[in-house]
N, C-alpha and C positions, 0 to 999 in steps of 0.2 A: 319424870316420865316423858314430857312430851318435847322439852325445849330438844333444839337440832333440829331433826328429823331432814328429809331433801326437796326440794320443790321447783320453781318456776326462774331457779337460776343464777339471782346473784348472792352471796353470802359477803355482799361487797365490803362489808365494814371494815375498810381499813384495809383489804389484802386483794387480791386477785378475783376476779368474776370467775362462778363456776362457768358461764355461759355467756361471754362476754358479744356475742356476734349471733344471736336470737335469730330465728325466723318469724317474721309479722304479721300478723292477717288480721283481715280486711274485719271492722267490725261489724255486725248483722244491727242492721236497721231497727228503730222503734217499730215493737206491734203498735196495726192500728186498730182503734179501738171500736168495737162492733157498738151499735144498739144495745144488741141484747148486754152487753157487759156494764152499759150506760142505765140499762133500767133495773132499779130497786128492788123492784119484786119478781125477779127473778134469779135465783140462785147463782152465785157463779164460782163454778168449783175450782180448784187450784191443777195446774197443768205443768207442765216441761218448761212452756213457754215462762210464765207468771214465776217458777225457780229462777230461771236463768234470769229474767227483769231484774233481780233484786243484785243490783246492778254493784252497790256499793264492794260486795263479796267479789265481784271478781275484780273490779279494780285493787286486790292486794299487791300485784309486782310492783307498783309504783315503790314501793317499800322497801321493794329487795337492791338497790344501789347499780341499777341499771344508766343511771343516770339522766333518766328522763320517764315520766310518767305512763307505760307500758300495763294493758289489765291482761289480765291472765285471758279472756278473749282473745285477746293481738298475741297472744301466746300461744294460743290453741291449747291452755291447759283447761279448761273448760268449755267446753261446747253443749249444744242443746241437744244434739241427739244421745247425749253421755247422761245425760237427765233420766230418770224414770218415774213419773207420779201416779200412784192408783189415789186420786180423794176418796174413792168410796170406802178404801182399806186402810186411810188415814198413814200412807207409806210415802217414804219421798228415798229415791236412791241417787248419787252424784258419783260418778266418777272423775276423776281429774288425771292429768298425765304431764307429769312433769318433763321441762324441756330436755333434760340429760337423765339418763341412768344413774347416774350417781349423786342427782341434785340433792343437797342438806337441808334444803329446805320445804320438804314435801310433807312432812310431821304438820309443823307451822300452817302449812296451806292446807293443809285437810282439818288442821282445827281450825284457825279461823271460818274456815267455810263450813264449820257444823256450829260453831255458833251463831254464826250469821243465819243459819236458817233457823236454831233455836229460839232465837232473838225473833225473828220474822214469821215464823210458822206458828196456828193453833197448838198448843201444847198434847191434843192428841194425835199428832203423826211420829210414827217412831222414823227415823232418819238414819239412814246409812252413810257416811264418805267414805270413799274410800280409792286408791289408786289403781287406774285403768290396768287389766291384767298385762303384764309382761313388759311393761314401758318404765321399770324400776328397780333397784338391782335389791332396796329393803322392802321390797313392796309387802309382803306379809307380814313380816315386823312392824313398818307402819299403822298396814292394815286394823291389824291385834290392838295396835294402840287406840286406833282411832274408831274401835267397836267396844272400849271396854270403858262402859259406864263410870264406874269408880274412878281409871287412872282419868279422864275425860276431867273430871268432880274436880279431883285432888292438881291437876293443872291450871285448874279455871280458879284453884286457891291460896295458886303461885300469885301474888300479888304483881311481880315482873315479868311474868311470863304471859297477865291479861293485861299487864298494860300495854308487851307487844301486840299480839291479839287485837287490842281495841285502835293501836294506831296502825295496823290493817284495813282493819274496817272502818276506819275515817280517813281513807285516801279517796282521792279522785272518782264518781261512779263516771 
């Protein structure tokens, strides 16, 4: 189901970079932390900002054979306004946008980044990934995969397919 798919650029293993010469940006500062987020008895609901923190998820390109450690941030395949959280609706939606139209590895990076937030998020928010409209040439193929419960399941029981997965998400945050 899910191994391939296109993303953030390099499919470097061994052969040519899809994206060999990236454009970089600037990564956006630590929030700083209010009072009210510092006091206990006060609720603190989950936001856009509190997504994008979970810093580990985006540092995935380091992975991809760039040859130096690059997060999908410095990529601009994840940004915060691409975030949408309602907490009171228990919703979390992300879009991501890969560096090339044709990247192979945007499957990869839309599942790593849904478990990463399954890993990280209350088990009652249902969670969308999915690729920024028009910035992908399999974008709905993707999409499909990456909304469909089951094949999601039957990936995460690819034994080598979590083990990439999980050394995504233990790169660099």
């Amino acid at each position: 189901m899910m191994g391939g798919g296109g993303g953030a650029g390099g499919g470097g293993r061994g052969g040519l970079l899809e994206n060999a010469n990236p454009l970089i940006y600037e990564r956006s500062g630590e929030r700083p932390v209010t009072a009210g987020e510092e006091d206990e008895q006060v609720p603190d609901s989950i936001d856009a900002r509190e997504i994008f923190d979970i810093r580990c998820c985006w540092a995935l390109a380091g992975r991809w054979g760039f040859g130096h450690p690059l997060t999908l941030e410095e990529l601009n395949v994840v940004e915060q306004v691409r975030i949408q959280v309602s907490d009171p609706e228990s919703t979390v939606a992300v879009a991501f946008t890969p560096t090339i139209p044709h990247c192979s590895m945007a499957t990869l990076i839309g599942l790593s980044i849904k478990v990463k937030l399954l890993r990280s998020l209350p088990q009652r928010f249902k969670m969308d990934v999915h690729i920024t409209p028009g910035t992908h040439a399999s974008e709905h193929a993707v999409n499909k995969q990456l909304a469909d419960k089951e094949r999601v399941a039957a990936a995460l029981e690819n034994t080598h397919l979590l083990e990439v997965v999980n050394q995504c998400l233990s790169a660099r945050s």
